[in-house]
Backbone as JSON, one array per atom type, in Angstrom:
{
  "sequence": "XXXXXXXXXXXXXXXXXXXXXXXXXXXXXXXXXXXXXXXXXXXXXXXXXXXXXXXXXXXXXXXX",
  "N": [[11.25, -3.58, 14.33], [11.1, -5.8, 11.42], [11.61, -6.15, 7.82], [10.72, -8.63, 5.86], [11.1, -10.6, 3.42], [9.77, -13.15, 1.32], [11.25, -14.01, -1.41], [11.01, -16.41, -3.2], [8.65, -17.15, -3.04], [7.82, -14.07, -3.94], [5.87, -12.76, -6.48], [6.54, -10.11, -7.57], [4.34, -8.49, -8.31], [3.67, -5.92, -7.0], [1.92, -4.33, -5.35], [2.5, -4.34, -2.63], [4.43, -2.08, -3.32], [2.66, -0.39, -3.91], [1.48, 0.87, -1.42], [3.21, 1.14, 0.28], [5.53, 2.81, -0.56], [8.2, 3.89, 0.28], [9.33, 2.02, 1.32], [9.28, -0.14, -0.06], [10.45, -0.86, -3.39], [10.22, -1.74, -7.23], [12.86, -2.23, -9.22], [14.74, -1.86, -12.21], [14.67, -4.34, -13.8], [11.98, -5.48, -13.01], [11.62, -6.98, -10.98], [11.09, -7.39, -6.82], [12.55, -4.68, -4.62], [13.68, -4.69, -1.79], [14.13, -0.8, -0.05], [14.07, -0.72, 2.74], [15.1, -2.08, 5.34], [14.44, -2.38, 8.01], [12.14, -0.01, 9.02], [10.68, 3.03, 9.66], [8.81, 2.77, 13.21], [6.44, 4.05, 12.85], [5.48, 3.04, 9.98], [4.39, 0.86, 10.11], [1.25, 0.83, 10.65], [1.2, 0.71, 7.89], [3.07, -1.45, 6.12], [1.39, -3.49, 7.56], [-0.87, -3.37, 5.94], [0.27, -4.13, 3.72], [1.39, -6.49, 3.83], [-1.1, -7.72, 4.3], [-1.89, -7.3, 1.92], [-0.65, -8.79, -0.22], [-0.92, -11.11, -2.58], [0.63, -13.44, -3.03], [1.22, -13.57, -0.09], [3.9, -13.48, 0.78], [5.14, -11.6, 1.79], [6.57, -10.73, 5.37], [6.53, -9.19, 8.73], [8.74, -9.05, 10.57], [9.63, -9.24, 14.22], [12.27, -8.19, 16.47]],
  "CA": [[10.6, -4.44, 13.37], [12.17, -5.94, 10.34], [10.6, -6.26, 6.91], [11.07, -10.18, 5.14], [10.1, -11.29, 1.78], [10.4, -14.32, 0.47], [11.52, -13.86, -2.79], [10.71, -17.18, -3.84], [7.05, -16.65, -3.28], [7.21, -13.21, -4.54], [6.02, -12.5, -8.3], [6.32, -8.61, -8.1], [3.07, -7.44, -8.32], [4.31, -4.4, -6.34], [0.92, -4.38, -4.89], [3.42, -3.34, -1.44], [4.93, -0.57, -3.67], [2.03, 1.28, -4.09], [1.29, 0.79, -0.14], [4.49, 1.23, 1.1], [6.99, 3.08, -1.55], [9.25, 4.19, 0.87], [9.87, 0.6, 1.67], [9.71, -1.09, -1.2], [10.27, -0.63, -5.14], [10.78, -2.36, -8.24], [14.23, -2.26, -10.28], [14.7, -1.76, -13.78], [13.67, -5.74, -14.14], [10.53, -5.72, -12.34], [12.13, -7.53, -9.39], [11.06, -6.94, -5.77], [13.44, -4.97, -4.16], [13.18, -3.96, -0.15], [14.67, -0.26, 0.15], [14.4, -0.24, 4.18], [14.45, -3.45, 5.59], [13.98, -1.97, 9.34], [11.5, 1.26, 8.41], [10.65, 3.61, 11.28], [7.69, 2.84, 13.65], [5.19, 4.89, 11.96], [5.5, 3.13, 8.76], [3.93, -0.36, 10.84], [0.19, 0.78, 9.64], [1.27, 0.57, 6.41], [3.1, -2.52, 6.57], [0.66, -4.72, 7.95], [-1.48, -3.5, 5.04], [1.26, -4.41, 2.19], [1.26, -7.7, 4.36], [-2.47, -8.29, 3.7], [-2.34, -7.23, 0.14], [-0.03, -9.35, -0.87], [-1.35, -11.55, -3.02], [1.21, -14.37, -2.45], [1.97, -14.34, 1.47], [5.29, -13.14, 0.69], [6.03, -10.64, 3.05], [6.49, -10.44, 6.32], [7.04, -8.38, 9.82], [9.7, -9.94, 12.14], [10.11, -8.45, 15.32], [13.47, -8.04, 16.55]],
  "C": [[11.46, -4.51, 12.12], [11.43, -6.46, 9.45], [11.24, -8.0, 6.25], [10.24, -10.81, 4.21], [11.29, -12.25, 1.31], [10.22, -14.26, -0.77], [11.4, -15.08, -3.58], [9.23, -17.65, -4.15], [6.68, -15.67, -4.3], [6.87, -13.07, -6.32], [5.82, -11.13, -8.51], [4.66, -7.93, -8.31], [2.85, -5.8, -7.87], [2.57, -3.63, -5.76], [1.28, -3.34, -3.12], [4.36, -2.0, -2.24], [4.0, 0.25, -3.46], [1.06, 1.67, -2.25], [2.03, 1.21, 0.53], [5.96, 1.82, 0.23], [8.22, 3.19, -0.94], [10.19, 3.22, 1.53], [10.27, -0.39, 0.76], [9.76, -0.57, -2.78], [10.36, -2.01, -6.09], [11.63, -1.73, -9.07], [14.08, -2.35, -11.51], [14.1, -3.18, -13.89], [12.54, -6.44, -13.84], [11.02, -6.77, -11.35], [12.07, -6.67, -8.32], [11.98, -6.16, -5.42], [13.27, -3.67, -2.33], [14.51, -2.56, 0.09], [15.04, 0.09, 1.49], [13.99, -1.14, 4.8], [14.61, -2.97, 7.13], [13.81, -0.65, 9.59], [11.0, 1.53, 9.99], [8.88, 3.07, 11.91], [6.6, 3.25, 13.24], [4.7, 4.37, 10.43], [4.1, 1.29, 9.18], [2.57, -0.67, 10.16], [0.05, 0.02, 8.38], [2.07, -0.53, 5.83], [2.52, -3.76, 6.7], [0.0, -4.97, 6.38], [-0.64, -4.28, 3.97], [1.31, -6.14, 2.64], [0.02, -8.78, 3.49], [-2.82, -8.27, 2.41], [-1.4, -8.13, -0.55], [-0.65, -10.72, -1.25], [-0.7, -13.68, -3.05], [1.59, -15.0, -1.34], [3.29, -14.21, 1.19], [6.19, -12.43, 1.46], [5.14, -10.68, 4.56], [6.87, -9.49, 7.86], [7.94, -9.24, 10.62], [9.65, -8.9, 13.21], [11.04, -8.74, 15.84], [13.99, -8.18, 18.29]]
}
């Protein structure tokens, strides 16, 4: 699985940070930024959720 945000959707909310840190952060400028853009199996749960919380439809799962 492979993580995909559209960064032209996203407005940071980091709503998937606090769901998924190990996947995602924000940078000194409050810009998105994806630290593991194909995170291990186990992380999938957590994932979907950061999916659903996203407030824009910004991110998504690809499968590979």
């Amino acid at each position: 699985m492979r993580v995909v945000v559209d960064f032209k959707l996203c407005e940071s909310n980091a709503l998937c940070v606090g769901i998924a840190p190990s996947v995602f952060e924000l940078d000194d400028n409050d810009y998105l930024v994806i630290l593991d853009e194909e995170p291990d199996e186990d992380l999938r749960k957590d994932l979907r959720a950061a999916v659903s919380a996203c407030p824009k439809q910004a991110i998504a799962i690809a499968e590979d």
